[in-house]
C-alpha positions in Angstrom: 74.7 69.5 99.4 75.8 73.4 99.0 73.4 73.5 96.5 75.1 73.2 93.6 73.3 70.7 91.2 76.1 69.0 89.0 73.9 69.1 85.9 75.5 72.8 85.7 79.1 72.6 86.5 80.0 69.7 84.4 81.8 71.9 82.2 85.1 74.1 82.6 85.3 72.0 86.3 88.1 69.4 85.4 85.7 66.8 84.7 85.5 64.2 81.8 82.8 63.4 79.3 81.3 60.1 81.1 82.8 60.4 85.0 81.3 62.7 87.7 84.2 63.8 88.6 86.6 65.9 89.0 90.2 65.5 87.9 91.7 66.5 91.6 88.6 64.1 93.2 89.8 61.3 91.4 93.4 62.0 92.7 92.3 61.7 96.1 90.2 58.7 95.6 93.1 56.8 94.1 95.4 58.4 97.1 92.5 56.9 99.5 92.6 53.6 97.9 96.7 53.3 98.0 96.7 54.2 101.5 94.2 51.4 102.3 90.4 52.0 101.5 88.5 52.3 98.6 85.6 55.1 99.4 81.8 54.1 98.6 80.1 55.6 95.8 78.3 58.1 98.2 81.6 59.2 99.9 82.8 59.9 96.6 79.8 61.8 95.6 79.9 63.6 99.0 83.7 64.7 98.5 83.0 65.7 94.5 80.0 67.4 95.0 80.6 69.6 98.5 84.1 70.2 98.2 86.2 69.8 95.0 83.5 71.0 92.8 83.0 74.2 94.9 86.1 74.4 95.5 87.5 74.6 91.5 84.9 76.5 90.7 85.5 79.6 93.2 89.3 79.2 92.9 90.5 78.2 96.2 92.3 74.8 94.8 95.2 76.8 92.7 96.1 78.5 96.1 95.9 75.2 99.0 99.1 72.8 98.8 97.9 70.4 101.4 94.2 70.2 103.3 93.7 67.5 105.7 89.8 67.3 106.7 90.0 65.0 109.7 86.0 64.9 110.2 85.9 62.6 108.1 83.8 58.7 107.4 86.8 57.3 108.3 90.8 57.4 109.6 92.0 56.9 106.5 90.3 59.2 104.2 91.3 61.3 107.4 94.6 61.3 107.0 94.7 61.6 103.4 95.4 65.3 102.2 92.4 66.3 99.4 95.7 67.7 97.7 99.2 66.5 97.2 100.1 63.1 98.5 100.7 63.9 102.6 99.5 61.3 104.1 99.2 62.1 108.1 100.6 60.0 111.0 98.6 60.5 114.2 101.9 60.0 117.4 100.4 59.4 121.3 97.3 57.3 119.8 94.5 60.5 119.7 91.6 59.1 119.1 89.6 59.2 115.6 85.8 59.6 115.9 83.6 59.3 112.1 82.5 63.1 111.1 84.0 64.3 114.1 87.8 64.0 114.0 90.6 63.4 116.5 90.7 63.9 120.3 93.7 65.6 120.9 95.9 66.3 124.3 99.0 65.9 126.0 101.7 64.0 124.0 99.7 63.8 120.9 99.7 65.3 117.8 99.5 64.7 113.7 102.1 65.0 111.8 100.8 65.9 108.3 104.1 64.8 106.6 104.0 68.2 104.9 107.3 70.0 104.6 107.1 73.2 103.3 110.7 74.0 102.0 110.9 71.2 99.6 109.9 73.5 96.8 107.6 73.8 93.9 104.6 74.6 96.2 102.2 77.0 95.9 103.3 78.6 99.6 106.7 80.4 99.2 109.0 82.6 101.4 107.1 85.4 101.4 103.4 84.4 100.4 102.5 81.2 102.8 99.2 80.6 104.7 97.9 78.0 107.0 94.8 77.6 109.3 93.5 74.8 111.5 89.7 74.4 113.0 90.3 72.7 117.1 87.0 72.5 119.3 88.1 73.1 122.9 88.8 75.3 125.8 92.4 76.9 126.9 93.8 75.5 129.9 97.2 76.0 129.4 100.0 77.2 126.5 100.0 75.0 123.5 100.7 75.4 119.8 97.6 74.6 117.7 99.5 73.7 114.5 103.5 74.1 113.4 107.3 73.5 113.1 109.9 74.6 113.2 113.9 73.5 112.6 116.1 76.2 114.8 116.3 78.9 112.7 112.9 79.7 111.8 108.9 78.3 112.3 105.6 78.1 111.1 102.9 77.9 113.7 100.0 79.1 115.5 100.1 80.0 119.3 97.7 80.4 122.2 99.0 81.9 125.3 96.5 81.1 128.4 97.9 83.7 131.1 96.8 86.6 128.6 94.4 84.9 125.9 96.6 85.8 122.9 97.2 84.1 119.8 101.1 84.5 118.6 101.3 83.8 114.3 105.1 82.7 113.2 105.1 82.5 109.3 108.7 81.7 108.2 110.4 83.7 110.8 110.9 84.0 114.5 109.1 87.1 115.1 105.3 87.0 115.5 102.4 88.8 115.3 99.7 88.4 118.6 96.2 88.6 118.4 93.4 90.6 121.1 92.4 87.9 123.7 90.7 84.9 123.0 90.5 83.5 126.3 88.5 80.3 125.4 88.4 78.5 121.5 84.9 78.7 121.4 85.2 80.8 117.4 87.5 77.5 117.0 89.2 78.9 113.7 92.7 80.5 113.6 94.8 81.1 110.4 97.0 83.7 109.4 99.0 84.1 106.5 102.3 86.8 104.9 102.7 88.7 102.1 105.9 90.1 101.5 106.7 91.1 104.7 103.5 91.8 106.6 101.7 88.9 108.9 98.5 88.7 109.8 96.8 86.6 112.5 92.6 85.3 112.0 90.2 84.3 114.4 87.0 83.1 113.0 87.8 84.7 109.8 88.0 88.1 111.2 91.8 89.7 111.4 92.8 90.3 114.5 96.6 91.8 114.1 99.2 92.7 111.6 102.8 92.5 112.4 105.4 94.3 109.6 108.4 91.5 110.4 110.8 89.9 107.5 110.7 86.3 106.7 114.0 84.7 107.8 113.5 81.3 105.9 111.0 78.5 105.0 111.7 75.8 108.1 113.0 72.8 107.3 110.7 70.1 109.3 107.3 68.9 108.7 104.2 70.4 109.9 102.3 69.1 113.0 98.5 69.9 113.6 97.0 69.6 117.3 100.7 70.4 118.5 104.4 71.8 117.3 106.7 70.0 115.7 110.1 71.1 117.3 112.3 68.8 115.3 111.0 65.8 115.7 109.7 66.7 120.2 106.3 67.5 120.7 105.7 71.0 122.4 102.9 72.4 124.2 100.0 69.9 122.7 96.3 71.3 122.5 93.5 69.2 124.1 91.1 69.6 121.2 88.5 67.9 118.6 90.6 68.6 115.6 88.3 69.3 112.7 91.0 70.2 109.8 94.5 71.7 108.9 95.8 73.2 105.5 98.8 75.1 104.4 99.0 77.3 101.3 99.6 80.4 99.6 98.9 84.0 100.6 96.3 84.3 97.8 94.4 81.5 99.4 91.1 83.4 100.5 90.6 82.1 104.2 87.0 83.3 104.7 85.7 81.4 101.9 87.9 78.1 102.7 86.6 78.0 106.1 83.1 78.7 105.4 82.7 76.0 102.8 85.0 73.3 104.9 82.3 74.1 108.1 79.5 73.8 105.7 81.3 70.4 104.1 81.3 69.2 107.9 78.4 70.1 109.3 76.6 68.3 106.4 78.5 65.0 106.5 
């Protein structure tokens, strides 16, 4: 629990006189159940209580168009986005481990079905965000999440020669962060607004890159790998934890501390 006790946030929190939960938990429970599982009454509680409720109640759910929290009790509340109905396709077979997530590498990857130029999202041309949590160590050049469709990409970079993180965000210019060298702070994000990008490591910026937006690519998103129209490039060998997409509004540090704490719980 984040301690939160539900006797106090029943009101102004989407819920209903006589359920415990929220309006956007139930949506995700009834997405869990078409895609094949109905969740126990204590993975319900444990998804209403530790995430949606926290998450109404500081904001972040008006700014996130898709969240996929692969430490999870099981593959298919896995693959199940907590909002809009993406539900993810692991390719190469990675394997799923309960509350840990997918073991990523070489020809593998999840695509997230999310495509982010369909429209009426909450991410737009010039105000997107996205962010992924992988536990591993660089050993070569891979993409940690993406796509892109010719033209332009969405996608987050790690260069082992040098240690630096590249951002795209609708464009094919980039910004690049100082050295990593090894994904031990395990959390990269960035985000654009207007026509600045910024790269995040662990929640702390790390550059800013004044570049235009070119367009919104045309392909869904992959995590664990990019998604070059359909070819997976440059794969990460990785426990992938979660992956999200959103708006620029979408306040990263906050996401990411309450999705560790919602993990490290479980």
């Amino acid at each position: 629990m984040l301690g939160i006790g539900t006797t106090t946030i029943k009101l102004g929190s989407g819920k209903v006189s006589g359920d415990p939960y929220t309006d956007l938990a139930r949506s995700f429970f009834l997405r869990v159940q078409a895609n094949g599982y109905t969740m126990a009454t204590e993975e319900k509680n444990y998804y209403n209580d530790n995430f949606f409720v926290v998450a109404e109640g500081n904001g972040l759910s008006s700014h996130i168009d898709r969240l996929h929290i692969y430490s999870s009790y099981n593959a298919v509340i896995a693959r199940t986005s907590l909002f809009g109905n993406y539900f993810a396709v692991p390719i190469g077979s990675p394997v799923f481990t309960a509350k840990s997530g997918y073991t990523m590498g070489a020809a593998k990857a999840i695509n997230t079905n999310f495509n982010a130029s369909i429209g009426g999202l909450k991410g737009t041309l010039n105000s997107n965000s996205f962010g992924t949590r992988q536990d591993g160590t660089v050993s070569n050049d891979f993409y940690l999440m993406g796509g892109g469709d010719g033209v332009s990409l969405n996608a987050l970079t790690v260069n082992a020669s040098n240690g630096m993180m590249d951002g795209y965000f609708n464009s094919n210019n980039h910004s690049t962060s100082a050295p990593i060298y090894t994904l031990g702070d395990n959390k990269y994000s960035g985000k654009r607004t207007s026509a600045t990008s910024i790269t995040y490591r662990s929640n702390s910026a790390t550059s800013t890159t004044i570049a235009a937006s070119t367009s919104i690519p045309n392909v869904v998103q992959y995590d664990g790998a990019f998604n070059n129209n359909g070819t997976i490039v440059d794969a990460h060998a990785s426990t992938l934890r979660y992956g999200y997409h959103g708006d620029a509004a979408l306040d990263i540090t906050v996401l990411q501390t309450l999705l560790d704490s919602f993990i490290l719980a479980m």
